[in-house]
N, CA, C and O atoms as a GROMACS GRO file, in nm:
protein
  328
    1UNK      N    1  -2.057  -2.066   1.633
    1UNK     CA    2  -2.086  -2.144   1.752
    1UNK      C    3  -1.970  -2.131   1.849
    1UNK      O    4  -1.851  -2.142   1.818
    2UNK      N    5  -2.043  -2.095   2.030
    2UNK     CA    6  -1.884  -2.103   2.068
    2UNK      C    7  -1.863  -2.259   2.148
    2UNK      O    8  -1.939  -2.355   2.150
    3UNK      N    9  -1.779  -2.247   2.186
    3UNK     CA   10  -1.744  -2.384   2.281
    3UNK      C   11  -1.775  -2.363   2.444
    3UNK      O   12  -1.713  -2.291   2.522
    4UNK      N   13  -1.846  -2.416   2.460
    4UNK     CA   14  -1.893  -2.408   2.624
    4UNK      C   15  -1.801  -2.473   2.690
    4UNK      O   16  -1.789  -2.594   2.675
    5UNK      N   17  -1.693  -2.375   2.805
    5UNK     CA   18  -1.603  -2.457   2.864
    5UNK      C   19  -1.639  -2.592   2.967
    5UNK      O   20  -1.559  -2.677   3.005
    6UNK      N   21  -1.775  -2.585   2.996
    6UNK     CA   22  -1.803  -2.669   3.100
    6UNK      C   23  -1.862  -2.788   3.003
    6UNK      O   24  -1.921  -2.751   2.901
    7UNK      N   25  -1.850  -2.906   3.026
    7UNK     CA   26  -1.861  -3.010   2.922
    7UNK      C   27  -1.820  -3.142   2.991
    7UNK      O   28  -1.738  -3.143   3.083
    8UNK      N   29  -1.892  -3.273   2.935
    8UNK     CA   30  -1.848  -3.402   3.004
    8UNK      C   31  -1.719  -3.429   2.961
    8UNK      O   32  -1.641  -3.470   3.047
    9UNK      N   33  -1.677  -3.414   2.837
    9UNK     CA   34  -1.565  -3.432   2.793
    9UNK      C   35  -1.459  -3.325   2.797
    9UNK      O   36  -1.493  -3.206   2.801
   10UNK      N   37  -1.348  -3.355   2.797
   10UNK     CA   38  -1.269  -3.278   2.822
   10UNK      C   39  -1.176  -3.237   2.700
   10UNK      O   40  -1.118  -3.322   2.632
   11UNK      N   41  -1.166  -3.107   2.680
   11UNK     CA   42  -1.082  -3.092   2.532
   11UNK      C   43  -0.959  -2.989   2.574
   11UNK      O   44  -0.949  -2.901   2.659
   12UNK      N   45  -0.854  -3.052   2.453
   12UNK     CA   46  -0.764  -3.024   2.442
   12UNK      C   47  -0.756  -2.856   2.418
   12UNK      O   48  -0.825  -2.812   2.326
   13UNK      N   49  -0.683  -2.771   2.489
   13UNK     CA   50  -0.667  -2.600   2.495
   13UNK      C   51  -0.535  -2.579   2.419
   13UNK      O   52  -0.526  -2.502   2.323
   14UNK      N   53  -0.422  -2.660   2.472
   14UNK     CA   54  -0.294  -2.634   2.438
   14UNK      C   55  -0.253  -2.785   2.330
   14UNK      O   56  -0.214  -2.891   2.379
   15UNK      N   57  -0.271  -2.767   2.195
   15UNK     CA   58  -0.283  -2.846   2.133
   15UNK      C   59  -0.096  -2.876   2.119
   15UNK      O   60  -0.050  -2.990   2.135
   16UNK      N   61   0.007  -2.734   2.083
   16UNK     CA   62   0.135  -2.815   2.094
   16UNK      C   63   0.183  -2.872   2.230
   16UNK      O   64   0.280  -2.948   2.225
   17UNK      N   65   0.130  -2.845   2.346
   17UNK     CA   66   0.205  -2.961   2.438
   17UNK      C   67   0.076  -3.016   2.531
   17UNK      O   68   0.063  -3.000   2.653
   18UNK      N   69  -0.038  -3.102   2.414
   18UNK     CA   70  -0.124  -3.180   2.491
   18UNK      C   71  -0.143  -3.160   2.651
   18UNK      O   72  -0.120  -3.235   2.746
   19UNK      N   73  -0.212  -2.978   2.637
   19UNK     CA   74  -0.277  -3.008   2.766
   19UNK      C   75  -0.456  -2.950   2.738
   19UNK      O   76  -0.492  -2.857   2.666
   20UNK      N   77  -0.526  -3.025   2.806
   20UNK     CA   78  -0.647  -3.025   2.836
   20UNK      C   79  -0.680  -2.949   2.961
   20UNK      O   80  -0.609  -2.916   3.056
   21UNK      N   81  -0.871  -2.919   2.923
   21UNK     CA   82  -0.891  -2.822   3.001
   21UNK      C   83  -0.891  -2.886   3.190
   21UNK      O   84  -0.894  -2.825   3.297
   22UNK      N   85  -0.888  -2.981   3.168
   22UNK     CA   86  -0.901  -3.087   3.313
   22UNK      C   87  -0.769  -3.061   3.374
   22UNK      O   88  -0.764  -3.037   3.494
   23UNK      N   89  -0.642  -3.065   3.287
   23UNK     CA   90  -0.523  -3.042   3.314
   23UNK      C   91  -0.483  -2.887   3.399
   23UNK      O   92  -0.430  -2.888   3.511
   24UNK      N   93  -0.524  -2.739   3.312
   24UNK     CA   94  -0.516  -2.692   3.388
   24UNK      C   95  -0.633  -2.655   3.502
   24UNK      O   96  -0.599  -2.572   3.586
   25UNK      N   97  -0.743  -2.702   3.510
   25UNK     CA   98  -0.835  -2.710   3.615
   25UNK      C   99  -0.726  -2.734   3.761
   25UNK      O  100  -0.702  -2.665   3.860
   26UNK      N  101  -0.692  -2.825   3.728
   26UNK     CA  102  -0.652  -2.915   3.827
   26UNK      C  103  -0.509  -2.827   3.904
   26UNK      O  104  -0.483  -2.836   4.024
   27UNK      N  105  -0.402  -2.715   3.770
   27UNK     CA  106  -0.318  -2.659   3.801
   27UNK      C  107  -0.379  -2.558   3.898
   27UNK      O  108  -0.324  -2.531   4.004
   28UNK      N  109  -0.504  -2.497   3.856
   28UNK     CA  110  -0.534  -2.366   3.920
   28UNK      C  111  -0.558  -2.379   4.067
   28UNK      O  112  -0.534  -2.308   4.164
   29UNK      N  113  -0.645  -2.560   4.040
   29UNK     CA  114  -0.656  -2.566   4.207
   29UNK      C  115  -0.556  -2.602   4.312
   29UNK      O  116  -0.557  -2.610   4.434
   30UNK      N  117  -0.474  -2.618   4.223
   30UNK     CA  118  -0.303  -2.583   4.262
   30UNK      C  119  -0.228  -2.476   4.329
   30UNK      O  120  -0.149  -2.471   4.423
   31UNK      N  121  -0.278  -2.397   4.253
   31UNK     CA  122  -0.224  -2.282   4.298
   31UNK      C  123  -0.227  -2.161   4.159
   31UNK      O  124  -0.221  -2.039   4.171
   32UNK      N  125  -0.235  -2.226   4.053
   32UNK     CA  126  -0.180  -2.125   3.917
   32UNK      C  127  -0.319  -2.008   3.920
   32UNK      O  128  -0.433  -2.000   3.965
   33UNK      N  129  -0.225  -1.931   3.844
   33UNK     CA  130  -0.336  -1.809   3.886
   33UNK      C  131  -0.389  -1.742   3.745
   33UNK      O  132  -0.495  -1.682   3.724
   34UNK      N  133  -0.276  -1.775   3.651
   34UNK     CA  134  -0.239  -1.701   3.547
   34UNK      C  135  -0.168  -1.755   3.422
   34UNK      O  136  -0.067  -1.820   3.448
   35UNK      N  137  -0.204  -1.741   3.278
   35UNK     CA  138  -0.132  -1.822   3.158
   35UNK      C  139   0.017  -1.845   3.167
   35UNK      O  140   0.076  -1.931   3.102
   36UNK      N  141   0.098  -1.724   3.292
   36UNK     CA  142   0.230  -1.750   3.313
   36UNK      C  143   0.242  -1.804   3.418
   36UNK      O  144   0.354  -1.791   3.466
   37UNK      N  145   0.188  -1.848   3.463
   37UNK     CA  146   0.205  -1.969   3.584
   37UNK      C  147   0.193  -2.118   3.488
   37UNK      O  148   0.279  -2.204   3.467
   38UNK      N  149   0.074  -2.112   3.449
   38UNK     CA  150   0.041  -2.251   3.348
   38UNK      C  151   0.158  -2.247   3.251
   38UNK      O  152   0.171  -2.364   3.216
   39UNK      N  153   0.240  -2.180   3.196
   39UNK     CA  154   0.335  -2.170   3.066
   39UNK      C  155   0.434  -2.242   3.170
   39UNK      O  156   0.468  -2.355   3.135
   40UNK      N  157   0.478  -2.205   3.271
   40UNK     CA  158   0.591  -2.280   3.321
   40UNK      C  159   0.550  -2.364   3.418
   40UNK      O  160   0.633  -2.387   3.507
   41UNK      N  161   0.390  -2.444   3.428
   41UNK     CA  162   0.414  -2.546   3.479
   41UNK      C  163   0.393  -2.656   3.365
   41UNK      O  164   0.447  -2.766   3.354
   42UNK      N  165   0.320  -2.607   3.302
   42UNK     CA  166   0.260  -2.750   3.152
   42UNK      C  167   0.293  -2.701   3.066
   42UNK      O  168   0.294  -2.785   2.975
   43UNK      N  169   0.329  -2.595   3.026
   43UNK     CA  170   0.404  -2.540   2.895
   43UNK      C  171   0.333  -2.486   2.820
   43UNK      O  172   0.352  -2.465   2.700
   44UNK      N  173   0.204  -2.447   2.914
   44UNK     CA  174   0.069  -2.356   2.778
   44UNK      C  175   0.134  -2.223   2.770
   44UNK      O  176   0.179  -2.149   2.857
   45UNK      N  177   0.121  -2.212   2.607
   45UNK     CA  178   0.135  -2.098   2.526
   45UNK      C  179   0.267  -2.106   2.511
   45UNK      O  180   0.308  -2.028   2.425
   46UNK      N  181   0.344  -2.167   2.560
   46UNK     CA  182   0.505  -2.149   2.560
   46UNK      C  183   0.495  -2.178   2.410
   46UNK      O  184   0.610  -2.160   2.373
   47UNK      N  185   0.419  -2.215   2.297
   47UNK     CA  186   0.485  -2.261   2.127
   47UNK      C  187   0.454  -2.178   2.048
   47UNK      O  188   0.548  -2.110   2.007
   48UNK      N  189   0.331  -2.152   1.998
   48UNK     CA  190   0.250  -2.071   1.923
   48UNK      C  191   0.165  -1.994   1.961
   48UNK      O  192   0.115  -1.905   1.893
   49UNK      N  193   0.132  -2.030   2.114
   49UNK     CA  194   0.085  -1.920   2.168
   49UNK      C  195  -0.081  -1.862   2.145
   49UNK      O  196  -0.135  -1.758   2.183
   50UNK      N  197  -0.130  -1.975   2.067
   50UNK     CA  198  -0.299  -1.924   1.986
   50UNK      C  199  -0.398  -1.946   2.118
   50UNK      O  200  -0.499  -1.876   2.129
   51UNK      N  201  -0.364  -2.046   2.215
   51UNK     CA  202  -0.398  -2.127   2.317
   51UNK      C  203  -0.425  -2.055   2.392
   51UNK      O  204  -0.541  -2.066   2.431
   52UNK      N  205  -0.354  -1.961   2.449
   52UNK     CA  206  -0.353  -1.810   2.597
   52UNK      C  207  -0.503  -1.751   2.623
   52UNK      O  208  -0.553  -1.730   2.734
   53UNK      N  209  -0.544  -1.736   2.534
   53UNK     CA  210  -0.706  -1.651   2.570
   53UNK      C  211  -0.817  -1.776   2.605
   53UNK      O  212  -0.925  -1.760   2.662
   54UNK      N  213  -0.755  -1.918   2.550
   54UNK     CA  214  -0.875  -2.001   2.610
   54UNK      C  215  -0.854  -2.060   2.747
   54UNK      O  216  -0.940  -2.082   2.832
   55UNK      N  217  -0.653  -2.093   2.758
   55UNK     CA  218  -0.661  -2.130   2.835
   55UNK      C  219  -0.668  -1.987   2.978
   55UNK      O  220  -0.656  -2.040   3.088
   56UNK      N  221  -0.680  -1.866   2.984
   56UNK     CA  222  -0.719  -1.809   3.044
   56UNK      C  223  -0.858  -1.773   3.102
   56UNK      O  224  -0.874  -1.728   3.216
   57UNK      N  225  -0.998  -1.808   2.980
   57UNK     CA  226  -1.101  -1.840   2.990
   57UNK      C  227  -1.117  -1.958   3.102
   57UNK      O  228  -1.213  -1.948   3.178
   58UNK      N  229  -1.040  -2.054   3.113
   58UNK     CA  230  -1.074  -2.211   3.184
   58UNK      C  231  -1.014  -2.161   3.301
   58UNK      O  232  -1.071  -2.177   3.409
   59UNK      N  233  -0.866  -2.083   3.290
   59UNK     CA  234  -0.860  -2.015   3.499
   59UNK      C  235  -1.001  -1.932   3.539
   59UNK      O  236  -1.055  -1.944   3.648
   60UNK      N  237  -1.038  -1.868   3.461
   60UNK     CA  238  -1.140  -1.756   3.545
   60UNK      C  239  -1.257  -1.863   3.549
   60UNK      O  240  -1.326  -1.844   3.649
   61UNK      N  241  -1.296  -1.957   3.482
   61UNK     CA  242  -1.418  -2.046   3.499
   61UNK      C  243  -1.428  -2.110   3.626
   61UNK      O  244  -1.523  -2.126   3.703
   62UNK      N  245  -1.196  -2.173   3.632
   62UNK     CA  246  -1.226  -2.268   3.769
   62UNK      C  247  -1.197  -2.182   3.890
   62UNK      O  248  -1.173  -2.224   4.003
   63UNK      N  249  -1.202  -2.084   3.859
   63UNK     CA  250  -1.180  -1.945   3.965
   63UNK      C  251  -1.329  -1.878   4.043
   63UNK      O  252  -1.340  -1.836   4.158
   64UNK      N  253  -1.396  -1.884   3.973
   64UNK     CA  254  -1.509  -1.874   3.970
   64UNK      C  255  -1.647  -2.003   3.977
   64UNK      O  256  -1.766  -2.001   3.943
   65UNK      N  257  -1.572  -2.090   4.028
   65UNK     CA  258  -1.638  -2.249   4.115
   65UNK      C  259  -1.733  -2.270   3.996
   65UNK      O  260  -1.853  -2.275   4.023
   66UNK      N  261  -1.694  -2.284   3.863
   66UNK     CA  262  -1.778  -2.334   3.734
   66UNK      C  263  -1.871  -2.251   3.684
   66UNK      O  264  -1.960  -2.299   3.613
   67UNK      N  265  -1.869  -2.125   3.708
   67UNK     CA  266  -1.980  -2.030   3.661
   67UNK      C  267  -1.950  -2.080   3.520
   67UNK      O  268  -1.838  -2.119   3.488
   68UNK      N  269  -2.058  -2.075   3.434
   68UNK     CA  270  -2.043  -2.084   3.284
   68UNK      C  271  -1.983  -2.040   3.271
   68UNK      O  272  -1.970  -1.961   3.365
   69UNK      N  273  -1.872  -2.024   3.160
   69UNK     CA  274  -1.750  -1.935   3.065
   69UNK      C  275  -1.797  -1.964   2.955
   69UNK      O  276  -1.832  -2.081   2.947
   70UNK      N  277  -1.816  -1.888   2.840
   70UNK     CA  278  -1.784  -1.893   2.698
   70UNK      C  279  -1.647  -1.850   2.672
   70UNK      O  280  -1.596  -1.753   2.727
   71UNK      N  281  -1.576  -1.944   2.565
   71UNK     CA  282  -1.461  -1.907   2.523
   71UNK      C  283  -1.481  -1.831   2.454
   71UNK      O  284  -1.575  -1.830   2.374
   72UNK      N  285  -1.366  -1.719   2.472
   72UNK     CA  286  -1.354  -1.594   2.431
   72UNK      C  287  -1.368  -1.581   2.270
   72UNK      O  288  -1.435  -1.494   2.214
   73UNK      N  289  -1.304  -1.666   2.216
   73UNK     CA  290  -1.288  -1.697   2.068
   73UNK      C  291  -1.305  -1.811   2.015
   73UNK      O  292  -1.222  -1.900   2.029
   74UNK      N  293  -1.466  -1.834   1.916
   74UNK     CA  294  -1.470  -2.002   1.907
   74UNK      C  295  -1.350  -2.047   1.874
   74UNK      O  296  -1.244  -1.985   1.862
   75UNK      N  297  -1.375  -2.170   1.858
   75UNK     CA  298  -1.228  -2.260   1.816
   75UNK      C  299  -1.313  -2.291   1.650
   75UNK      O  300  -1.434  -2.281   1.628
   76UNK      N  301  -1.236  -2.318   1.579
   76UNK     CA  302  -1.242  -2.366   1.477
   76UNK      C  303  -1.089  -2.385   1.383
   76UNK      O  304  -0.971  -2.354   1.402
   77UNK      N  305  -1.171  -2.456   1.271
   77UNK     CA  306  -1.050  -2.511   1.210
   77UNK      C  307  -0.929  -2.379   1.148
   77UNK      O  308  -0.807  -2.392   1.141
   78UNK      N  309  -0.991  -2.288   1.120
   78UNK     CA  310  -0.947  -2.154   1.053
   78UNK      C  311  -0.880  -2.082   1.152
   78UNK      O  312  -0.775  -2.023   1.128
   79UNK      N  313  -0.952  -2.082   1.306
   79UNK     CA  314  -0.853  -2.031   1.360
   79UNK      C  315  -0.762  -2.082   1.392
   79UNK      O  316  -0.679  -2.008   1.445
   80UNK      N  317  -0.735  -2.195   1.382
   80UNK     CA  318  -0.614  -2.296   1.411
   80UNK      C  319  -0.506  -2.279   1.304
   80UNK      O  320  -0.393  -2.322   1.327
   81UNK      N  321  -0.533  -2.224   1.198
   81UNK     CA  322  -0.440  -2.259   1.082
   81UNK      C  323  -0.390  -2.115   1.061
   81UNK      O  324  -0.304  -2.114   0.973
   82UNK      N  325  -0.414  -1.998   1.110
   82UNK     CA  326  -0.341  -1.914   1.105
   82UNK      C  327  -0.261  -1.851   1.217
   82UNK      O  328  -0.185  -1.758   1.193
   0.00000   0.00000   0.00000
């Protein structure tokens, strides 16, 4: 199953420094363009780094004025643990 980025609720992308997908929504309409823009404004991917391909999925979604995105790689518990 994958995770549909567009959703009422909002979930967590960058689980070591609690940021959500609302969080960088909000960076892109900022200005961020890119996972190295988001790494040095909220600190995504700056830890472990597993985070980068989804939270890059959620720039091209809010880049693209909400076109559906599927994340690139479901989330699950397994991929979290390696």
């Amino acid at each position: 199953m994958r995770l549909s980025l567009i959703s009422p609720r909002h979930v967590f992308v960058c689980i070591c420094k609690a940021v959500n997908d609302k969080s960088i929504r909000r960076a892109v309409d900022q200005g961020a363009r890119s996972v190295e823009d988001l790494e040095q404004d909220l600190g995504v991917g700056s830890s472990c780094g597993r985070c980068r391909v989804h939270a890059e999925a959620v720039i091209r979604d809010q880049l693209n004025d909400g076109d559906p995105v599927q994340s690139p790689v479901p989330f699950s518990s397994s991929s979290m643990l390696a």
